[in-house]
ROMI-731999 format. One record per atom (N, C-alpha, C): atom name; x, y negated, z negated. Coordinates in nm, 4 decimals, always signed. Example, Ala and Ser with C-alpha at 12.3 -4.5 7.8 and 13.67 -1.06 7.14 Angstrom:
% residues 2
(node 'N', (+1.3190, +0.5690, -0.7800));
(node 'CA', (+1.2300, +0.4500, -0.7800));
(node 'C', (+1.3200, +0.3300, -0.7800));
(node 'N', (+1.2850, +0.2250, -0.7080));
(node 'CA', (+1.3670, +0.1060, -0.7140));
(node 'C', (+1.2900, -0.0030, -0.7870));
***
This chain:
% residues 133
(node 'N', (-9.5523, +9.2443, -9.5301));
(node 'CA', (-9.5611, +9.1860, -9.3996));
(node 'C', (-9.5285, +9.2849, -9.2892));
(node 'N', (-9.5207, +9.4142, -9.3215));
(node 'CA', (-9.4651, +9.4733, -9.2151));
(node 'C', (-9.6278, +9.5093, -9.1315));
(node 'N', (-9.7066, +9.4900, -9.1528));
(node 'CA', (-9.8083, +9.5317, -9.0879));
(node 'C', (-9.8431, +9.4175, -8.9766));
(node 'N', (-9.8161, +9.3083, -9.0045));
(node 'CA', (-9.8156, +9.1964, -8.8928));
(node 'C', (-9.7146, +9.2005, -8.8187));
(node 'N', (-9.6182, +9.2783, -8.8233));
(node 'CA', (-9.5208, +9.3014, -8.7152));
(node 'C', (-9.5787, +9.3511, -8.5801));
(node 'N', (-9.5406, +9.3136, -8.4576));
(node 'CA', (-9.5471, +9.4428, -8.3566));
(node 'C', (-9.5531, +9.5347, -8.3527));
(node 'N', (-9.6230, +9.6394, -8.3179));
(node 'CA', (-9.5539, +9.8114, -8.3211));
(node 'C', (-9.4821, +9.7759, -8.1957));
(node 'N', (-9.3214, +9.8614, -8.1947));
(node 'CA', (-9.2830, +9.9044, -8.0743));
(node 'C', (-9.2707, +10.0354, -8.0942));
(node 'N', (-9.3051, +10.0950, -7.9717));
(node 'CA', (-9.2937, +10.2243, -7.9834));
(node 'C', (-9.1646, +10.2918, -7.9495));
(node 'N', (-9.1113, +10.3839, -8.0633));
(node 'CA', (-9.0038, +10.4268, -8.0769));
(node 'C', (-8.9860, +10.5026, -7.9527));
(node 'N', (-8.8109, +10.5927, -7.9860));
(node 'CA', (-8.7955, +10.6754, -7.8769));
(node 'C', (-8.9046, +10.8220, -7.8022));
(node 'N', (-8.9316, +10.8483, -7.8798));
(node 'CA', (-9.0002, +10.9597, -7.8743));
(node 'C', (-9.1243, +10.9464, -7.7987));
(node 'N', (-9.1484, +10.8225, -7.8480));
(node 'CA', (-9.2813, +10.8109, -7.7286));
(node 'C', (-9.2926, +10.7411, -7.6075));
(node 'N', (-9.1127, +10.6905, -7.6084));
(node 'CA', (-9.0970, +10.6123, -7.4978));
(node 'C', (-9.0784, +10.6983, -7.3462));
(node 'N', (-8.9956, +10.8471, -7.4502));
(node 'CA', (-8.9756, +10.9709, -7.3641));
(node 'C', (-9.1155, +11.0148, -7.3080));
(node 'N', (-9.2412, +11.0390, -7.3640));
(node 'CA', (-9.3125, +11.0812, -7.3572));
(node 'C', (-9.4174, +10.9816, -7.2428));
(node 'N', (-9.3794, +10.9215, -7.2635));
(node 'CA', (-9.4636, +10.7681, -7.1247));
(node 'C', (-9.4283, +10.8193, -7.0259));
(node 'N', (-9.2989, +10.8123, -7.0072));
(node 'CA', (-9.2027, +10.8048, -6.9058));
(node 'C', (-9.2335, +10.9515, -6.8222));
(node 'N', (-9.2172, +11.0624, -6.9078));
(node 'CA', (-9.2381, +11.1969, -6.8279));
(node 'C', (-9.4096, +11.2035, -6.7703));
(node 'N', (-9.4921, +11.1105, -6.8327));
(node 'CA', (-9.5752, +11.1411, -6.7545));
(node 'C', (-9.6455, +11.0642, -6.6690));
(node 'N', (-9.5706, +10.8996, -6.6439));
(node 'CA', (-9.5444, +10.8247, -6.5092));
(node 'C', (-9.4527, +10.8849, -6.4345));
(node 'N', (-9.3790, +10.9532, -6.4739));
(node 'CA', (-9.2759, +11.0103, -6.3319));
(node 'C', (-9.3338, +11.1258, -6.2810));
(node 'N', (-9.4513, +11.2199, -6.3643));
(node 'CA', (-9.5199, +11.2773, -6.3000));
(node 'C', (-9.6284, +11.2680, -6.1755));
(node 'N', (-9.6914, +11.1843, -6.2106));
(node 'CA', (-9.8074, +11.1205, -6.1448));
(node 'C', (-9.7548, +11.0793, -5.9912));
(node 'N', (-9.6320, +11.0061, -5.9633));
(node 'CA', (-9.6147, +10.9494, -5.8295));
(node 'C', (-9.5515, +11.1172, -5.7588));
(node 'N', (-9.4673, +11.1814, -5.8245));
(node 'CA', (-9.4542, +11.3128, -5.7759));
(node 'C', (-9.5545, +11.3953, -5.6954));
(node 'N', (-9.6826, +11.4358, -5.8336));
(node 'CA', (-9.8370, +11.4972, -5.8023));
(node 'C', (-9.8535, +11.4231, -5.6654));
(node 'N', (-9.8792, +11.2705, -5.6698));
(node 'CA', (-9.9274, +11.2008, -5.5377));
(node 'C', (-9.8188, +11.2472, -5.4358));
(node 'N', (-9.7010, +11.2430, -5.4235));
(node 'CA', (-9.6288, +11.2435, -5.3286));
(node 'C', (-9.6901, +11.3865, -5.2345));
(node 'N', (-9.6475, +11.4492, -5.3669));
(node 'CA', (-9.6873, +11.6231, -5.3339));
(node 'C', (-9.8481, +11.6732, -5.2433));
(node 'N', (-9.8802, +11.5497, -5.2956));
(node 'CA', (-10.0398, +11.5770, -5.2141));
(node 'C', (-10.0370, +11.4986, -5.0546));
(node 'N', (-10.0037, +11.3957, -5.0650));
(node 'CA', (-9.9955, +11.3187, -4.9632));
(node 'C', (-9.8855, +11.4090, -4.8425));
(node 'N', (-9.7533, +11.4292, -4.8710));
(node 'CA', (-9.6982, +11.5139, -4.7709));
(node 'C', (-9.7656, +11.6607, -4.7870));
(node 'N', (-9.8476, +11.7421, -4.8457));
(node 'CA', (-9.8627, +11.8365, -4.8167));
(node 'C', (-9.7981, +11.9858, -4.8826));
(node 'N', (-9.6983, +11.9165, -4.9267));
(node 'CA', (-9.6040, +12.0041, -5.0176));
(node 'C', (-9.6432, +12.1077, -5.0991));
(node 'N', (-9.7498, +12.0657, -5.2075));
(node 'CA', (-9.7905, +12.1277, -5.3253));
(node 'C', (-9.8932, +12.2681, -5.2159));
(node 'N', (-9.9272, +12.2587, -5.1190));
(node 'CA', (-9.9657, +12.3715, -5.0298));
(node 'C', (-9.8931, +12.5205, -5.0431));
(node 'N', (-9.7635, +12.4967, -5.0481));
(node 'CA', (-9.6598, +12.5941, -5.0279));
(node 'C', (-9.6307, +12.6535, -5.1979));
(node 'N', (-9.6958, +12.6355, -5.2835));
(node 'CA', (-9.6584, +12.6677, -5.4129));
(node 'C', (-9.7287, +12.8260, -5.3997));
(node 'N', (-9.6774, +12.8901, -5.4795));
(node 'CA', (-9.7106, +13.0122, -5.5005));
(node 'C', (-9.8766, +13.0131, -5.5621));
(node 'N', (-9.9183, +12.9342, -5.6572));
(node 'CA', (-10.0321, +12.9202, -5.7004));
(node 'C', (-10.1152, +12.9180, -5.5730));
(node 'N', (-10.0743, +12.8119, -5.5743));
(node 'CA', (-10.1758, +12.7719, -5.4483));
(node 'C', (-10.2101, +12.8783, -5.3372));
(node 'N', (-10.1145, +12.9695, -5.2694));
(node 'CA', (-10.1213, +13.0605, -5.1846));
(node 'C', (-10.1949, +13.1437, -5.2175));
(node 'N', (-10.1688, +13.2176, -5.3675));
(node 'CA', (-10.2236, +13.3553, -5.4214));
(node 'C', (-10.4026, +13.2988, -5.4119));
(node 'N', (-10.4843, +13.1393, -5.4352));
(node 'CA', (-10.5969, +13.1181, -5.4241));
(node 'C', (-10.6085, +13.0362, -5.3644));
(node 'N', (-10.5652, +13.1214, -5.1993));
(node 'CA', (-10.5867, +13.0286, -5.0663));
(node 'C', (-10.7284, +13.1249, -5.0210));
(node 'N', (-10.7286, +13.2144, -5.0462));
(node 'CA', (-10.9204, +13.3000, -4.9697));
(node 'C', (-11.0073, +13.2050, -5.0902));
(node 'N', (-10.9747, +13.1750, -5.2285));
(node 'CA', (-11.0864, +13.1400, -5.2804));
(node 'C', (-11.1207, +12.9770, -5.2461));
(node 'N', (-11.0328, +12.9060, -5.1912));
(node 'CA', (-10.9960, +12.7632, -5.1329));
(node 'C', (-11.0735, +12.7530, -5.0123));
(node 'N', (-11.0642, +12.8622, -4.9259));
(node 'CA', (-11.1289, +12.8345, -4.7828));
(node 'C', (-11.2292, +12.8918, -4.8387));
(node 'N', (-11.2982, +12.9640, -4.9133));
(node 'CA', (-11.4194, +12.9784, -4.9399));
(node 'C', (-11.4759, +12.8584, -5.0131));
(node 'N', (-11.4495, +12.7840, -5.0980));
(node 'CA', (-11.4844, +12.6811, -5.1251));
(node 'C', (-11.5046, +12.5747, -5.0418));
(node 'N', (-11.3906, +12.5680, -4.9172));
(node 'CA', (-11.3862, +12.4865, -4.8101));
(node 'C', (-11.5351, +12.5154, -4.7272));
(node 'N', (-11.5855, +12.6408, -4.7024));
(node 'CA', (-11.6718, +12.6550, -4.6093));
(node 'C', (-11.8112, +12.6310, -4.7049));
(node 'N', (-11.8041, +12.6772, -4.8166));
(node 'CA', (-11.9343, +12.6383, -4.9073));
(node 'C', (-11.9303, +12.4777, -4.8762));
(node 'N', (-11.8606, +12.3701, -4.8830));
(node 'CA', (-11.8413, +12.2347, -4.8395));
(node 'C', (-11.8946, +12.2138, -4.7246));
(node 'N', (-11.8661, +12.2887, -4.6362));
(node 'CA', (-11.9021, +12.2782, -4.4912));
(node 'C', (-12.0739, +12.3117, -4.4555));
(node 'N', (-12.1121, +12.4183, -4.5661));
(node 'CA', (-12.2836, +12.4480, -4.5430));
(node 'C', (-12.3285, +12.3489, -4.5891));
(node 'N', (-12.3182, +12.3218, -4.6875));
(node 'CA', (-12.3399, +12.1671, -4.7768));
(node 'C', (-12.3827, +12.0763, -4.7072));
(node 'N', (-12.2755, +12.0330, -4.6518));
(node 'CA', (-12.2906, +11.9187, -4.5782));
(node 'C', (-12.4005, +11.9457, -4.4558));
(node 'N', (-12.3742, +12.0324, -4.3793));
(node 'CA', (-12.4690, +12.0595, -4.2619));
(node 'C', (-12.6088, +12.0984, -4.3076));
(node 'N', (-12.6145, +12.1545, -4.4584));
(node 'CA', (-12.7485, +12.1474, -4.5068));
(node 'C', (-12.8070, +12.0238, -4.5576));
(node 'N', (-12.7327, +11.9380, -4.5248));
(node 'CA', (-12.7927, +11.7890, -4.5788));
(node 'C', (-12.8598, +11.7354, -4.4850));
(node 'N', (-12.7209, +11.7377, -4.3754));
(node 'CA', (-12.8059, +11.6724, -4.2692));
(node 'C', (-12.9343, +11.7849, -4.1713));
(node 'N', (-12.9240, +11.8894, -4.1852));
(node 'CA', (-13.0299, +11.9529, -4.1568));
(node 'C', (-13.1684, +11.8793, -4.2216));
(node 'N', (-13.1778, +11.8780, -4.3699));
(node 'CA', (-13.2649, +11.8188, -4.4581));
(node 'C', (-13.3124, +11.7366, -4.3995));
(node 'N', (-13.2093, +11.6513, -4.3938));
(node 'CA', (-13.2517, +11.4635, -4.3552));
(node 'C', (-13.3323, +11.4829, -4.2179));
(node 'N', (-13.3034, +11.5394, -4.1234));
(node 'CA', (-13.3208, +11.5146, -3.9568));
(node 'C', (-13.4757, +11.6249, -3.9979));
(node 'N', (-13.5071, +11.7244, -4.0912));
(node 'CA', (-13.6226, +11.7540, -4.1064));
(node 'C', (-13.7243, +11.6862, -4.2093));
(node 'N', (-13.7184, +11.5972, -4.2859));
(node 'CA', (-13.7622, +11.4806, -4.3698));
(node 'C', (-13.7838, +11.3480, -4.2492));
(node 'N', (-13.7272, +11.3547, -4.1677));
(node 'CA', (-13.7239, +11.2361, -4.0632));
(node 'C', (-13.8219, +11.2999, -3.9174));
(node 'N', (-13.8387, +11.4195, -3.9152));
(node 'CA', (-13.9545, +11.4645, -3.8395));
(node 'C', (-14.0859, +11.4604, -3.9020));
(node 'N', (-14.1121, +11.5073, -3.9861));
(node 'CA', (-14.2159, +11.4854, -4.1195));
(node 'C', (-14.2833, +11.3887, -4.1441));
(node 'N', (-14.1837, +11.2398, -4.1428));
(node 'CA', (-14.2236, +11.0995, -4.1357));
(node 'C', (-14.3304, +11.0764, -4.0124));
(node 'N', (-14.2312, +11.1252, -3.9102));
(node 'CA', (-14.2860, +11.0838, -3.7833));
(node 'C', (-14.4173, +11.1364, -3.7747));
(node 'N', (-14.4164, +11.2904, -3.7715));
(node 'CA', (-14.5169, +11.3806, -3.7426));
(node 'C', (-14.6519, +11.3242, -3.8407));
(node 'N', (-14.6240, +11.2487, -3.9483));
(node 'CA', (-14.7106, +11.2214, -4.0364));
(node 'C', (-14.7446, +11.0871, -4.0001));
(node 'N', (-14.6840, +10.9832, -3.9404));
(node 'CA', (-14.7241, +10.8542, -3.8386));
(node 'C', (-14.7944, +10.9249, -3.7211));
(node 'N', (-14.7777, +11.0011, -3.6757));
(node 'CA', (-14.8312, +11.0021, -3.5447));
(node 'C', (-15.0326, +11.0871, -3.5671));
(node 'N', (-14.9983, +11.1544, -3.7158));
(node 'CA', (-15.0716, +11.2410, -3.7251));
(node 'C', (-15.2175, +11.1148, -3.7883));
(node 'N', (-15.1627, +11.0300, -3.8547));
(node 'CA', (-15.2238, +10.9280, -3.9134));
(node 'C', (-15.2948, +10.7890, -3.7622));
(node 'N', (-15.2024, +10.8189, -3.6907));
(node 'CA', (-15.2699, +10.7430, -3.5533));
(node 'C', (-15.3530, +10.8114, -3.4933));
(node 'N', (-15.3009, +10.9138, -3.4655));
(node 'CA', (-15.4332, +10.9482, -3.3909));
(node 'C', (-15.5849, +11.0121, -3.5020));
(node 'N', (-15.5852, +10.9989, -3.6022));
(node 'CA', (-15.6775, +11.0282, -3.6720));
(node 'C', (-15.7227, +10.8814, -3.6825));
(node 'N', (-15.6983, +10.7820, -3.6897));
(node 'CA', (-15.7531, +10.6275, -3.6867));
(node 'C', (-15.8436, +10.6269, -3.5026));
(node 'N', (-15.7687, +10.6829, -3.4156));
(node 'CA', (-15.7888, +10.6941, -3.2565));
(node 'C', (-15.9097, +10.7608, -3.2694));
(node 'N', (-15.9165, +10.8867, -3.3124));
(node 'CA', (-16.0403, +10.9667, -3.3230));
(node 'C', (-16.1330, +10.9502, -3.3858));
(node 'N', (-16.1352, +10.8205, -3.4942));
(node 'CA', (-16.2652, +10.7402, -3.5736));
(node 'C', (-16.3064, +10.6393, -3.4497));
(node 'N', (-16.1888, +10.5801, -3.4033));
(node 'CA', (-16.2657, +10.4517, -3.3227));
(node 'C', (-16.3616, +10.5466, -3.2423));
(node 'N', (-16.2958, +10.6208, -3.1413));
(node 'CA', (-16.3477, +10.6491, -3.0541));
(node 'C', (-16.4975, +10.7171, -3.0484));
(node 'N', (-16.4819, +10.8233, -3.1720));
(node 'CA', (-16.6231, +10.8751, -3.2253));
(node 'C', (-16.7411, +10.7981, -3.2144));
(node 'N', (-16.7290, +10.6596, -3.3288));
(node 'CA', (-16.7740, +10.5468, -3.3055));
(node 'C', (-16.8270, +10.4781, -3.2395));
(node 'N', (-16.7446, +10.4652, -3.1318));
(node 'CA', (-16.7733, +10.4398, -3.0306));
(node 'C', (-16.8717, +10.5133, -2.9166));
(node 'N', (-16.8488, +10.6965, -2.9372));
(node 'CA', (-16.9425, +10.7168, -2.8761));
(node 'C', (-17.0351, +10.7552, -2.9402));
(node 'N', (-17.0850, +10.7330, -3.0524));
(node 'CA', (-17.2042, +10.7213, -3.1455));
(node 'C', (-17.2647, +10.5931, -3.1482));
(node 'N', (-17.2123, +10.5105, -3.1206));
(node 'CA', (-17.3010, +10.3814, -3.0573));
(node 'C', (-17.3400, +10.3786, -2.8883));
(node 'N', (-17.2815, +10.4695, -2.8082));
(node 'CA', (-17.3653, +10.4682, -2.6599));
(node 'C', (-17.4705, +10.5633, -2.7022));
(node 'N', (-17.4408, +10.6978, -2.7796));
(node 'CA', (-17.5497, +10.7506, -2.7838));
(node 'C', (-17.6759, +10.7437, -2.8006));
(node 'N', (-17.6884, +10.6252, -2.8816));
(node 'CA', (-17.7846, +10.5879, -2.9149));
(node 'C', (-17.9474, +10.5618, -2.8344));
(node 'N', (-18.0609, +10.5947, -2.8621));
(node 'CA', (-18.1625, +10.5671, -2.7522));
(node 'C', (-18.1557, +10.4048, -2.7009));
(node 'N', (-18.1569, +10.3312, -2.8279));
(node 'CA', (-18.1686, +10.2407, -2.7651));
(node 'C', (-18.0473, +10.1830, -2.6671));
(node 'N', (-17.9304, +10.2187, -2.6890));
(node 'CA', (-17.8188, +10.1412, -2.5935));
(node 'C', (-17.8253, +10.2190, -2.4740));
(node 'N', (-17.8905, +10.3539, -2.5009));
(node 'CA', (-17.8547, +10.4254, -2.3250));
(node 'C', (-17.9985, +10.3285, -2.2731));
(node 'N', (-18.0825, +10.2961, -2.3537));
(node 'CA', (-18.2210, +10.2334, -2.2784));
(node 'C', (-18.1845, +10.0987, -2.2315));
(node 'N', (-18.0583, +10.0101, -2.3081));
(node 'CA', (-18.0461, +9.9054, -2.2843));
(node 'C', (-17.9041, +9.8892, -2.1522));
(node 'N', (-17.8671, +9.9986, -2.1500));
(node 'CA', (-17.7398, +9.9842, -2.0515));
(node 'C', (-17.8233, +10.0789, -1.8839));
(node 'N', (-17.9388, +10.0927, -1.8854));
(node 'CA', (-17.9878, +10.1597, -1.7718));
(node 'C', (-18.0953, +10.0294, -1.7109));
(node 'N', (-18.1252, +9.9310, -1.8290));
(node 'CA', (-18.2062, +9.8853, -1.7800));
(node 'C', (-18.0792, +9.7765, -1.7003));
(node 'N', (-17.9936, +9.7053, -1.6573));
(node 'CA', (-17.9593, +9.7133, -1.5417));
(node 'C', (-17.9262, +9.7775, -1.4098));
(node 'N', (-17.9819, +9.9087, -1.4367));
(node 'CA', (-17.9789, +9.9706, -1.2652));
(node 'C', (-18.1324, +9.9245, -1.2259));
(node 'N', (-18.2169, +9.9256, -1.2910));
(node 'CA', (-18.3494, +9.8449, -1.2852));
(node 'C', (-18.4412, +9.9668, -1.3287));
(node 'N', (-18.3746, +10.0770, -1.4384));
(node 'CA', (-18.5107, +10.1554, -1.4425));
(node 'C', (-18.5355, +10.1206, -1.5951));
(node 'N', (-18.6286, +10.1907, -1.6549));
(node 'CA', (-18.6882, +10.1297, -1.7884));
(node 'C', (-18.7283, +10.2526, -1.8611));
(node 'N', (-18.7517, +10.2404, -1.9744));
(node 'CA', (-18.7786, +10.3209, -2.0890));
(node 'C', (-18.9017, +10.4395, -2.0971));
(node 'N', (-18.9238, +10.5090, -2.0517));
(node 'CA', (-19.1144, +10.5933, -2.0170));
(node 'C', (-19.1408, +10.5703, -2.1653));
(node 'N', (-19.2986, +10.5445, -2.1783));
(node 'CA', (-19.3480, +10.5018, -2.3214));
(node 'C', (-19.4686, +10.6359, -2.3434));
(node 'N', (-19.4557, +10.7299, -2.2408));
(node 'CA', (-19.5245, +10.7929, -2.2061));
(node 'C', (-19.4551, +10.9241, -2.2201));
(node 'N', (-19.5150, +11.0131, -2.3528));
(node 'CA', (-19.4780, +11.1929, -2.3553));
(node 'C', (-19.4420, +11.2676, -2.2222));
(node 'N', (-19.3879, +11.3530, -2.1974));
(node 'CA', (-19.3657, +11.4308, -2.1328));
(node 'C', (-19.4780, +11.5695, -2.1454));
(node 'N', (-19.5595, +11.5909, -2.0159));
(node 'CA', (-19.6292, +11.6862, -2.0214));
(node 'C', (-19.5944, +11.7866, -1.9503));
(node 'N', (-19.6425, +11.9195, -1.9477));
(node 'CA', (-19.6085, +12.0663, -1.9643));
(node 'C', (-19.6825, +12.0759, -1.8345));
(node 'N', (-19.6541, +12.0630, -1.7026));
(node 'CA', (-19.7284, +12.1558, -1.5655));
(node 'C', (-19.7193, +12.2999, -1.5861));
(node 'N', (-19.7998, +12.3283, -1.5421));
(node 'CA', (-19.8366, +12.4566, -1.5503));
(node 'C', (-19.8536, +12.5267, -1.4025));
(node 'N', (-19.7998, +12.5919, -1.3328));
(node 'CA', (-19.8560, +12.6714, -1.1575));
(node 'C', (-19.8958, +12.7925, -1.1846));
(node 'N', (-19.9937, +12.8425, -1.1729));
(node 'CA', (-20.0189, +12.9506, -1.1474));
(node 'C', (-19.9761, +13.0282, -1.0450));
(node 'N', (-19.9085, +13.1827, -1.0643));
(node 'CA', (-19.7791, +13.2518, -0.9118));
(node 'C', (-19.8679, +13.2344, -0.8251));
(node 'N', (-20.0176, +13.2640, -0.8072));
(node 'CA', (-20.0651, +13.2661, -0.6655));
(node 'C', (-20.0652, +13.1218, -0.6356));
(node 'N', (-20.0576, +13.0633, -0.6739));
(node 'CA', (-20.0174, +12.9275, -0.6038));
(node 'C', (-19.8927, +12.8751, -0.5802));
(node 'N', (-19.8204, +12.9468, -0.6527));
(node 'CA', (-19.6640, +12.9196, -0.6000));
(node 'C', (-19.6236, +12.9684, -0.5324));
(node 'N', (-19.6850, +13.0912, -0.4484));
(node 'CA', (-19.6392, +13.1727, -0.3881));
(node 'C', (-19.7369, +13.1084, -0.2625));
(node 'N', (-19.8259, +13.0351, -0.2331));
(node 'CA', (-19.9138, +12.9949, -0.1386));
(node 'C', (-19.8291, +12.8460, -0.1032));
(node 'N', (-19.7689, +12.7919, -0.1497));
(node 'CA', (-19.6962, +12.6754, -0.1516));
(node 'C', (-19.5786, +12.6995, -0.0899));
(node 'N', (-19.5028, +12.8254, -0.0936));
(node 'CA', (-19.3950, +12.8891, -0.0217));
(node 'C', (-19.3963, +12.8984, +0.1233));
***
C-alpha cells in the first residue's frame, strides 16, 4: 500500500523549491528597480546591449518604413486602376463622335447635311491665276 500513499516531498526538495521561488521575486525586483544594471556582467556587455538596442531601433523604423511604402503602392495602384477605367470611357466615347455617321447626325442640327457628292480636283492654270490677281 505504500504506493497509494501521497508523495510528500522530502527535505531536499523542499530546499530546492524554495531557493528557486526566492529567486524569481529577487530577478523581478532587480529588473523592475533597475539594479541588476550595475552588475559587473552587465557593464563589461553594455557596447554589445546598445548595439542590440539600436539594431531594435532600425527594426522597428524599418517596419514602419515598409508599411507607409506598401500603403503608397495600394494607393498608387487604386488610382492607377481609375484612371485606366477613365481612359476606356473616354476613348469610347470619342470613338463614338468620331464616327461619320454621328458627326453627320450631330451637324444636321446646325441645318447643314451630308454631300452625297465626291469631291473634285480644280485645276487653274498660273496664267490664269495670275490674270485673276
Amino acid at each position: 500500500m505504500k504506493g497509494n500513499r501521497p508523495r510528500t516531498p522530502d527535505d531536499s526538495e523542499r530546499k530546492a523549491g524554495a531557493g528557486a521561488r526566492s529567486k524569481r521575486p529577487g530577478l523581478l525586483a532587480a529588473v523592475l528597480n533597475g539594479s541588476f544594471l550595475t552588475r559587473e556582467q552587465v557593464l563589461g556587455n553594455m557596447p554589445f546591449l546598445l548595439f542590440i538596442a539600436g539594431l531594435m531601433l532600425v527594426y522597428i523604423g524599418y517596419g514602419y518604413w515598409t508599411e507607409r511604402t506598401v500603403r503608397d503602392l495600394h494607393r498608387t495602384d487604386a488610382d492607377l486602376k481609375e484612371l485606366r477605367s477613365e481612359y476606356i470611357t473616354v476613348r469610347s466615347h470619342l470613338d463614338r463622335t468620331e464616327q461619320q455617321s454621328q458627326v453627320a447626325e450631330d451637324i444636321s442640327g446646325l441645318g447643314l447635311r451630308e454631300s452625297r457628292v465626291p469631291p473634285r480636283k480644280i485645276t487653274v492654270e498660273p496664267e490664269l491665276a495670275e490674270a485673276v490677281r
